[in-house]
C-alpha positions, 0 to 999 in steps of 0.5 A: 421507532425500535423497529426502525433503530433495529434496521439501522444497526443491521445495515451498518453492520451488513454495510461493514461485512460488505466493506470488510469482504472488499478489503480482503478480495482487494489484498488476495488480488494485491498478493497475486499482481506483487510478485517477481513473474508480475515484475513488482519484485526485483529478482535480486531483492534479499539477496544479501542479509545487509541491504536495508528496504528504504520506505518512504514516507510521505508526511500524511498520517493516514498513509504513513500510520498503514505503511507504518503497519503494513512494515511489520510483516517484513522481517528484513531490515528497513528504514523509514524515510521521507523522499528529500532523504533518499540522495542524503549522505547516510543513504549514500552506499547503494549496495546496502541501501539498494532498495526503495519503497514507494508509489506513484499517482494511480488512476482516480475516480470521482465520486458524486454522492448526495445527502438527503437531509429533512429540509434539503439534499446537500450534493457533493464529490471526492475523488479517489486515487488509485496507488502503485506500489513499487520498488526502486532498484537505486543500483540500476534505476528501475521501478519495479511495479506490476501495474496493480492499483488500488484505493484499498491501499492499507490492504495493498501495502500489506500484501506486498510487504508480506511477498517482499518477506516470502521473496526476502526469506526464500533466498539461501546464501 
């Protein structure tokens, strides 16, 4: 029994390392497909000290508490938002709330597992959605997005707020 306790534990430690080390090769892939020359950065994007990064928040706790996280590597300014917000009054002045955070709907995958219990196998599917990050130039209406999607998208978020901030602090006025 302790023997069979002992492979368990292993496994699920192997099994997290194995997740972990995903994670990491997923956000080393991000970090290379959110940059200017892959078009995810608008060229002019902290340029100006006053512009103020709008992100949008979608009103799910488990997107909103990682894009939440993954804003703290940004050291500009930003507000977090809900899309009905962007059009609003307050957000009006286009020059200083240039620019917008957000995805679209990525691809998706199906994913067919079953669970084998003592007395029968229960069979079900989830689907996964892949998410492209991008961000909206509100002054000229582009979408800046590479084309990069993932499920990793905790991972995802954190590489492109970490290249918004080498792009934001590169620029000397």
């Amino acid at each position: 029994m302790k023997l069979k306790q002992s492979l368990i534990l292993i496994f699920v430690i192997a099994f997290s390392f194995c997740l972990n080390s995903c994670g990491a090769i997923a956000k080393g892939h991000a970090k290379n497909h959110f940059t200017e020359e892959a078009n995810a950065i608008p060229p002019e994007f902290g340029k100006f000290d006053n512009q103020v990064l709008l992100i949008v928040l979608k009103k799910r706790s488990s997107y909103d508490k990682y894009v939440k996280s993954a804003a703290k590597r940004y050291l500009g300014k930003y507000e977090f938002i809900t899309a009905d917000q962007i059009e609003s009054e307050k957000y009006k002045q286009k020059t200083i709330y240039r620019y917008v955070f957000d995805y679209d709907e990525g691809s998706s995958v199906t994913v067919n597992d079953a669970v084998r219990t003592q007395y029968t196998t229960i069979n079900s599917s989830h689907t996964l959605i892949h998410k492209q990050f991008y961000v909206r130039d509100r002054m000229t209406d582009k979408k800046y997005k590479s084309g990069y999607e993932s499920t990793y998208f905790g991972k995802a978020l954190k590489a492109y707020m970490e290249n918004l901030e080498l792009k934001r602090s590169s620029i000397k006025i």
